[in-house]
N, C-alpha and C positions, 0 to 999 in steps of 0.2 A: 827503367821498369822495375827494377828491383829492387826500387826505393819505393815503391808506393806500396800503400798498406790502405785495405779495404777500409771504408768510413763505418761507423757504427750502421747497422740496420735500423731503418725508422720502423717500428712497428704503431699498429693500429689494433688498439684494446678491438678484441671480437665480443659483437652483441652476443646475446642470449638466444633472441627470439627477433627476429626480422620479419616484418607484415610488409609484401610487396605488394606491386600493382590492383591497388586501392585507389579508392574516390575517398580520401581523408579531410574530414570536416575536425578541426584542431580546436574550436572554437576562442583560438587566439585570435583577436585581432591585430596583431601584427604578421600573423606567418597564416591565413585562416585553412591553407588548402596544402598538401603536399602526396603525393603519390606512395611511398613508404616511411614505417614508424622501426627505428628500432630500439630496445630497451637491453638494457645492461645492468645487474643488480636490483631490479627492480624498479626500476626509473626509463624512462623514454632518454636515451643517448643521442637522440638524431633522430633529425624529419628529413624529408628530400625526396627525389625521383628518385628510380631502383635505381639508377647507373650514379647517385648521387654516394648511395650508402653502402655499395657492391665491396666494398674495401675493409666493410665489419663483419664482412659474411668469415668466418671460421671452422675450424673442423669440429669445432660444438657448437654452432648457430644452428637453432633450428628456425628454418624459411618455410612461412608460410603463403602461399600466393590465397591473397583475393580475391583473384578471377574479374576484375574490375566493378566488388564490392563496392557498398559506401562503408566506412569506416567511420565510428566516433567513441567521443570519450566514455570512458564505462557511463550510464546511469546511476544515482544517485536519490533514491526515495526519502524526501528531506522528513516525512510524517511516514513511519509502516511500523506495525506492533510489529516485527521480526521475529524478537526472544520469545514472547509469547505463543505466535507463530508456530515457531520452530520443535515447543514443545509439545503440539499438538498435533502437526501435521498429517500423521502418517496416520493420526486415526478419521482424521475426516473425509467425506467423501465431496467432493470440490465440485459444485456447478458451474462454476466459472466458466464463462462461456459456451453454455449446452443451450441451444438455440429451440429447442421446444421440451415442452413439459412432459410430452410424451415417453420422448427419449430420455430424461429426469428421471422418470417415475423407473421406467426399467431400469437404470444405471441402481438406484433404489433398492428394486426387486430383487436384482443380481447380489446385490453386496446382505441382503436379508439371509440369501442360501451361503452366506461363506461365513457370518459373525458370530462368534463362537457363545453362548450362553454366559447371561452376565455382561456379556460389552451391549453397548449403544451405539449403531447409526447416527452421526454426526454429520449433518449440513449445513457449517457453521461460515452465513454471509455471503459476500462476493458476488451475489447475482438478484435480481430482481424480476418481476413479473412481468416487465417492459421487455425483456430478452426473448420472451417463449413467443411463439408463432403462435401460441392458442390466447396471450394477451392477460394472461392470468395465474396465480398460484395455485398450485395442491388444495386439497382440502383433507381436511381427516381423515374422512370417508377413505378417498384413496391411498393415503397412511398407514391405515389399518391395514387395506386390500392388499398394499404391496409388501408389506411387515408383520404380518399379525402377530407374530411372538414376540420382535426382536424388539427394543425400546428404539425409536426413532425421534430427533431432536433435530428441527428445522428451522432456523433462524434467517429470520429476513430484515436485512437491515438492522439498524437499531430500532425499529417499530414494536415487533411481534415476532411471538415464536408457537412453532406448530410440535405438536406433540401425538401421538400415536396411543393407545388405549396402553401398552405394554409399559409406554415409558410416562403416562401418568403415573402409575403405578410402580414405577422405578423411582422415578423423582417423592413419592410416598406423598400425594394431595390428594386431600379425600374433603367432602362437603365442610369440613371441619376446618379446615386450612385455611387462615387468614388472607385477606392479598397484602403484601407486602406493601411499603410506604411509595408513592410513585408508580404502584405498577397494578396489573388486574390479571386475578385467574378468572376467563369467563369461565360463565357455569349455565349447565343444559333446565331446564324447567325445572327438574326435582333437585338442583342447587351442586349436583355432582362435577366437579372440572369435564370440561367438553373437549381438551386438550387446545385451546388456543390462550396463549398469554399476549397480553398488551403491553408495552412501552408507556404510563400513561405519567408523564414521559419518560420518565427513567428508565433507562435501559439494565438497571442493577436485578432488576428479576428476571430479564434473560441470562443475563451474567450468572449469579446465583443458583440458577435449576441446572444451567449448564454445568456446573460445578459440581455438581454430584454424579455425573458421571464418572466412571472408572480411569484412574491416571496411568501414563506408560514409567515402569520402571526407569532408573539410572540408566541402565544401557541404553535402552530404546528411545528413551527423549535424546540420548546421544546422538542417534544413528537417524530420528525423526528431524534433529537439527540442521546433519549435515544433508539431508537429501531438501530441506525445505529450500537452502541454502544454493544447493544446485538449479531448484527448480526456481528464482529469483537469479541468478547467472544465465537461464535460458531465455531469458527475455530483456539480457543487456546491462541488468544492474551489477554492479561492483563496489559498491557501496548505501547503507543507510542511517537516516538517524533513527533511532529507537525510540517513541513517545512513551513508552511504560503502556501507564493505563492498567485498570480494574483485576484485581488477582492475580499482582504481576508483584511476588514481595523480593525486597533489597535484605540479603543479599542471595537468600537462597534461590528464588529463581532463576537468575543470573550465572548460578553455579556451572552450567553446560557448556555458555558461549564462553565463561571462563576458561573452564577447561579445554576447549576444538583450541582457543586463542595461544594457552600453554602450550598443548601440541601441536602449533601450526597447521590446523586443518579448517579455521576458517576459509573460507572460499568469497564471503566478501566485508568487505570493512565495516564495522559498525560503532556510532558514536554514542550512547545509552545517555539513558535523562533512569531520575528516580522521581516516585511517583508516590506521597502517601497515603495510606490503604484505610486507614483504621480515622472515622471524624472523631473529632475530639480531643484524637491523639495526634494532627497533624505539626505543629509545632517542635513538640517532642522528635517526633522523626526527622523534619527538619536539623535539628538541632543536633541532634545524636550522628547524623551521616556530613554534616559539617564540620565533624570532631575525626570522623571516621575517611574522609575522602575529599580530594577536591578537583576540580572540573580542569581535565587533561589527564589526570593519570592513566597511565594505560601507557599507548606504544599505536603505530600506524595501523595496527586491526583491530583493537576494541578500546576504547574510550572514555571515559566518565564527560559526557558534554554541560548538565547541568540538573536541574531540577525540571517538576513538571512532568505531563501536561495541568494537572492540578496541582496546587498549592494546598488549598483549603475547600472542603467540600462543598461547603454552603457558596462561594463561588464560581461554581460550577452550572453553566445552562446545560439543554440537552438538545441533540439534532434531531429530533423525531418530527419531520414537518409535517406528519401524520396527528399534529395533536397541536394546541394554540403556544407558540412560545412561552415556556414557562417564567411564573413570576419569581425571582430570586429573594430569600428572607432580607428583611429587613435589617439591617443593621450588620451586615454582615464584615463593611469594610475593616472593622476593629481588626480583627484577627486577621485577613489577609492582609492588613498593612504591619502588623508582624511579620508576618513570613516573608513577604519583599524585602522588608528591613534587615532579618535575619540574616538573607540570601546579599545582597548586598553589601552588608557590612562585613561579610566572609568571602567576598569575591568569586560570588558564584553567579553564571547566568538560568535563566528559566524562558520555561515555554509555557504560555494557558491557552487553555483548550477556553474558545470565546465561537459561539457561532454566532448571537446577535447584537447588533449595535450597541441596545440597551446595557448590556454585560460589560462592553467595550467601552462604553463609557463612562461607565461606574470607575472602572477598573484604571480609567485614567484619571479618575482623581484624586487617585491614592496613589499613583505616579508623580503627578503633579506637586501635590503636596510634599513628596518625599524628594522632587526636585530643588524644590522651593533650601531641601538641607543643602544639595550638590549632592543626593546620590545619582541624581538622572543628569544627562548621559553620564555615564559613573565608567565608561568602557568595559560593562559586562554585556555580553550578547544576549539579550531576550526578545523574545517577539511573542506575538499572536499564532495560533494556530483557528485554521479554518475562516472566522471571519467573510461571513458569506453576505451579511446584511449591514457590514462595516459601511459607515456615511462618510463621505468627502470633506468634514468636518473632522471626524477622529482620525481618518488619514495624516490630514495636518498637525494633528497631535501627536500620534506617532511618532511622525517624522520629527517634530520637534523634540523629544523626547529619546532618539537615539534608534528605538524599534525597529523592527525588523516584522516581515509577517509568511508564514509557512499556508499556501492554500492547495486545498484535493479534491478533488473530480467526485466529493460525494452528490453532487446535482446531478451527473452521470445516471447513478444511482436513482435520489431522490427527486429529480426535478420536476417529474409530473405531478409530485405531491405538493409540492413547494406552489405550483401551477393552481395546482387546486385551491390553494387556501388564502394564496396571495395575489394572483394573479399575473398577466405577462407582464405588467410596467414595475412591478417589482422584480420578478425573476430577470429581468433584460441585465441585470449587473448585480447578480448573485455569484458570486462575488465579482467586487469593479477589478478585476486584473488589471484593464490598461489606466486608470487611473492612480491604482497604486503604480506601477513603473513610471510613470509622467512625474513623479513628485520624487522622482531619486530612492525609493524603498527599496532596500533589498527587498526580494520575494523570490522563494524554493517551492517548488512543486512537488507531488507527492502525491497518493491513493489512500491513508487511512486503515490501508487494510489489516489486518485478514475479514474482519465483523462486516465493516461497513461499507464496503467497496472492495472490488479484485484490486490482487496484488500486481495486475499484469499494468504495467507503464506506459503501454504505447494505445491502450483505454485511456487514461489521464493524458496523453498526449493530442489523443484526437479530440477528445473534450477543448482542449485548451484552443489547438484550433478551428476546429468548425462549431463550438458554442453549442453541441446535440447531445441530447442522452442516447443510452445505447437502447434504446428504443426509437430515435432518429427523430423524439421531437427536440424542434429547433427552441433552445433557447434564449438567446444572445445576439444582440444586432450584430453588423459590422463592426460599431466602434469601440464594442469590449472585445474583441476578437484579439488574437497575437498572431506572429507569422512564426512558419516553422519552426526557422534557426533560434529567434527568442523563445518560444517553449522549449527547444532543445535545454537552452542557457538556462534556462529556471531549473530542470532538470539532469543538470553539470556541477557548474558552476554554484548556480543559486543555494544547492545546501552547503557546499564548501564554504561558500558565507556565512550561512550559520553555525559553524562547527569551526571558525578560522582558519579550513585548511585550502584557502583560497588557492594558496601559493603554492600549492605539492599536490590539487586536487581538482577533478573539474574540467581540465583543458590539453591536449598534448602539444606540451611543448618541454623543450629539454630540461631536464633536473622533476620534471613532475612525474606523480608516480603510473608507472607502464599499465595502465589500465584503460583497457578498449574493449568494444566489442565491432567484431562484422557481422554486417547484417543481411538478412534472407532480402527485404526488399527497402530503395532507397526510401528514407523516409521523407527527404527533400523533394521528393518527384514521386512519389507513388501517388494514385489516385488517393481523396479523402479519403474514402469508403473503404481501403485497405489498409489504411494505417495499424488499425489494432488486431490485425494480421501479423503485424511484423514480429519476430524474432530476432534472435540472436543466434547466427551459426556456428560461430566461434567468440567465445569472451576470455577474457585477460583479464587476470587482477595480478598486480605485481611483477610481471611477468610471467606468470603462471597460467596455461591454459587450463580452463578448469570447469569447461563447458565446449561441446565439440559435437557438429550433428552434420548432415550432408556428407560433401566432401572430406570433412574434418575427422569426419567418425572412429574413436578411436584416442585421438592425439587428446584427449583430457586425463584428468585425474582419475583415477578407479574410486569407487562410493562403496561400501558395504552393503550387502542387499538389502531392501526394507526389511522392518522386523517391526511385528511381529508378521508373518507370512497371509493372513485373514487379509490384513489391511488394504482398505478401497485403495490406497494410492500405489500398492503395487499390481493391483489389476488397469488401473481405470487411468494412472498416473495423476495430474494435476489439473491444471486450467487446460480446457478442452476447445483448445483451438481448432478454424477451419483448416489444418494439416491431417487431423483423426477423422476429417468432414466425408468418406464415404458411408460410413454407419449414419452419420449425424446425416445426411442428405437424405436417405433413404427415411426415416423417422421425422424428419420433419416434412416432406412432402405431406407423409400420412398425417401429420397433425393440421398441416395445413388446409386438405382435402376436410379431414372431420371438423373441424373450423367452419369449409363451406359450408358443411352439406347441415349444420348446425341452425347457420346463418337463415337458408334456405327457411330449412323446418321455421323458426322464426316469422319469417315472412309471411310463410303462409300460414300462421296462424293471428297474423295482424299485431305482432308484438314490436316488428320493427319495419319502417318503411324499406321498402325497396330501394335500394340503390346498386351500385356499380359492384360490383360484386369485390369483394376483399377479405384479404386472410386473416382479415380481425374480425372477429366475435364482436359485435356492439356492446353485448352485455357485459364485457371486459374490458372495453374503453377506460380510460381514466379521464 
């Protein structure tokens, strides 16, 4: 006995963060299910049952139980302005999901008594007409009523924007004032702006007026970043790529997510594209940020991924299916086959912003041709963005050509207009989803948002599969439809593909990085009609919980208060989900009751037939 000597101790490296008894969708297909995640360093160390991983628990493990959760990989918004986003956030006031106009206009009303002289009420996007129980927008009139001082700025979709008598008069448009190229200031009888602008189609004169609005300081775009940033972790993402987009300049805007990125206060990953600003001068910019940067630099939270969504402006359509697809100049491909050349011969990939075929096919002939050198497939990542009326013929192009394509639940949004103008045997495969995946295309999911659609994912989720706007008309047979777990993967996985981080991103499995979220309700099993309910109770990026609600409350990061203290988003917070629904239930009854009793009046004045009685307005039909 006195000869034996104890054997070294085998130890087991203790995780960080251990997620037990969960419903874990891994979307490996090798390991797809596992009960517990744990992560080490910032990486996923081990899947298993809890009794599998029990052996990494440590006296610095923090264990989270599930409660038998479903668990998945963070989300992944392969199209979101974020940076953009981020600098605005805290000043706008977000409809996002506010189920009548009623309840709008007060939210409205309320934030008129708190904005200080000199700012603008901003309701910039995310929600449409189709949402409200009353079937319809604002109008001036009520603008004025609910604001008469304060400059009010409502933008709806990429269409049109509503304006208040305060903030024509902010914005400085008087009879005098040109409309701008692409766009329209309506004007009242005696030629005076009536405050509604039009998209006709350009969306640059929404852009543009919104711009003269008051900017938040250094500090406050800081502190507007990292709360937009939370408020994108609250609904499961942990990661996005960044499309640029309109009044988004390289490198000064970028300056903020710079710096959270220096100080480790991002909260989720982000891949950035640059975008250029100024026609004319596209080339030049090009040229100058391929001297200045190349596509990777960064580190695993912020990113240079490539060029785009535009290259060249005259290449550029617009989504306003409120107006007839615009006809692109002529002769345009000279210059954008520069800038592909450029971009190519410097080993950079891009993204274009293509909504109609016509664009997409142009734009493939000037691939083609450039093919024809051996720069296509060249192994640089580009794709299409949007492509909603992309044909089964430029698919095949695509795909031969290397491409890739990014699609977003703007039919969500626009699809009753798209209805209108084209009708259902065109919208039935706006855009063909399952045809692109039948041909091997990568495709990543994504919202577009902040303008043009909500930032919320699990909207773009329920689009993807039930085929419905969030006004519940059906757009989409069966056979463009996808099944859960594949939209899940479009919105995992699918941007990892266009960003290469396939392999470290997207799925939990060991070596990839610890980003998950648990979620409020299964999305695998929950009814359709509550998908875009869902949440995130707890999310993970890196290891880092950095979003915590429920049970969780508490276990996140600490955020600085909003600033400036007036701001709609620390009264009213963000997207206005049915969890804030007893105020919202209450106000939408009411709107739905003045709806009837609307209807009624109607009737009896012979303007609309009788029928079955319902909480839409006919006169508000689409």
């Amino acid at each position: 006995m006195a000869g034996l000597v104890p054997g070294p101790q085998q130890e087991h490296p203790q995780a960080d963060l251990l997620v037990r008894n969960a419903k874990v969708f891994t979307g490996d297909a090798d390991r797809p299910e596992a009960r517990a995640v744990a992560i080490r360093d910032g990486r996923v160390a081990a899947l298993g049952d809890d009794h599998d991983l029990a052996h990494l628990v440590g006296p610095g493990t923090r264990v989270v139980d599930a409660l038998g959760r479903r668990v998945i990989p963070g989300l992944n918004d392969s199209h979101l302005h974020v940076i953009r986003g981020g600098l605005n956030y805290v000043l706008e006031l977000r409809w996002d999901g506010v189920r009548s106009l009623r309840h709008a206009l007060g939210m409205l009303r309320e934030q008129a008594g708190r904005t200080p002289k000199g700012q603008w009420i901003r309701i910039v996007g995310g929600w449409t007409a189709e949402q409200f129980a009353e079937r319809r927008m604002p109008t001036v009139a009520e603008l004025n009523a609910a604001a008469p001082d304060t400059p009010v700025f409502v933008l709806h979709l990429y269409q049109s924007a509503l304006m208040n008598r305060a903030a024509v008069r902010a914005a400085g448009f008087t009879r005098e004032t040109p409309d701008p190229r692409g766009g329209q200031i309506v004007r009242a009888r005696d030629g005076e702006p009536n405050g509604v602008l039009l998209a006709a189609p350009s969306a640059l004169i929404l852009y543009s007026t919104l711009a003269k609005a008051p900017a938040l300081d250094e500090a406050d775009k800081r502190t507007s970043t990292r709360h937009f940033l939370r408020e994108l972790n609250r609904f499961g993402l942990t990661s996005a790529v960044d499309a640029a987009g309109g009044f988004q300049n390289f490198p000064d805007n970028y300056a903020t997510v710079v710096d959270l990125a220096g100080s480790g206060e991002l909260t989720l990953r982000i891949a950035y594209h640059l975008f250029p600003q100024t026609a004319g001068q596209e080339l030049a910019d090009l040229k100058r940020w391929t001297e200045m940067v190349k596509p990777g630099d960064g580190d695993e939270w912020l990113r240079l991924n490539g060029a785009g969504e535009n290259l060249t402006w005259a290449a550029a359509d617009f989504e306003n299916f409120s107006e007839p697809r615009p006809a692109l100049a002529e002769g345009y491909e000279a210059e954008f086959e520069q800038a592909v050349r450029l971009l190519l011969e410097n080993g950079w990939g891009f993204r274009l912003h293509a909504t109609y075929d016509e664009t997409i096919r142009r734009d493939l002939a000037v691939f083609e041709k450039l093919a024809a050198e051996g720069l296509f497939p060249g192994g640089n990542r580009w794709l299409f963005d949007h492509a909603e009326t992309v044909s089964t013929d430029s698919l095949d192009r695509i795909a031969a050509l290397g491409g890739a394509l990014s699609v977003q639940n703007r039919m969500s949004f626009q699809g009753s207009a798209f209805l209108d103008r084209y009708g259902a045997e065109a919208a039935a495969h706006t855009p063909p989803v399952r045809a692109m995946l039948e041909r091997g295309l990568t495709v990543a999911a994504g919202t577009d948002a902040t303008r043009v659609s909500s930032y919320n994912p699990w909207v773009a989720l329920h689009w993807l599969v039930t085929g419905r706007t969030v006004g519940g008309t059906t757009l989409y047979p069966a056979g463009n439809l996808i099944d859960r777990e594949t939209a899940l993967d479009l919105y995992t996985r699918g941007g990892a593909l266009l960003t290469g981080e396939q392999d470290v991103k997207g799925t939990l499995r060991e070596g990839c990085y610890g980003d998950l979220a648990i979620l409020s309700d299964d999305f695998l099993t929950v009814p359709e009609e509550a998908i875009p309910d869902i949440e995130s109770v707890l999310t993970v990026v890196g290891g880092r919980i950095v979003y915590a609600t429920a049970e969780y409350a508490g276990l996140d990061e600490a955020v600085p208060p909003v600033s400036p203290e007036w701001s709609p988003v620390a009264h009213f917070g963000g997207y206005q989900s049915g969890q804030e629904g007893a105020r919202q239930a209450s106000v939408l009854a009411e709107a739905v009751a003045e709806s009837e009793q609307h209807r009624r009046w109607r009737v009896a004045r012979g303007s609309v037939p009788e029928t079955t009685p319902s909480f839409v307005d006919p006169c508000f039909e689409h």
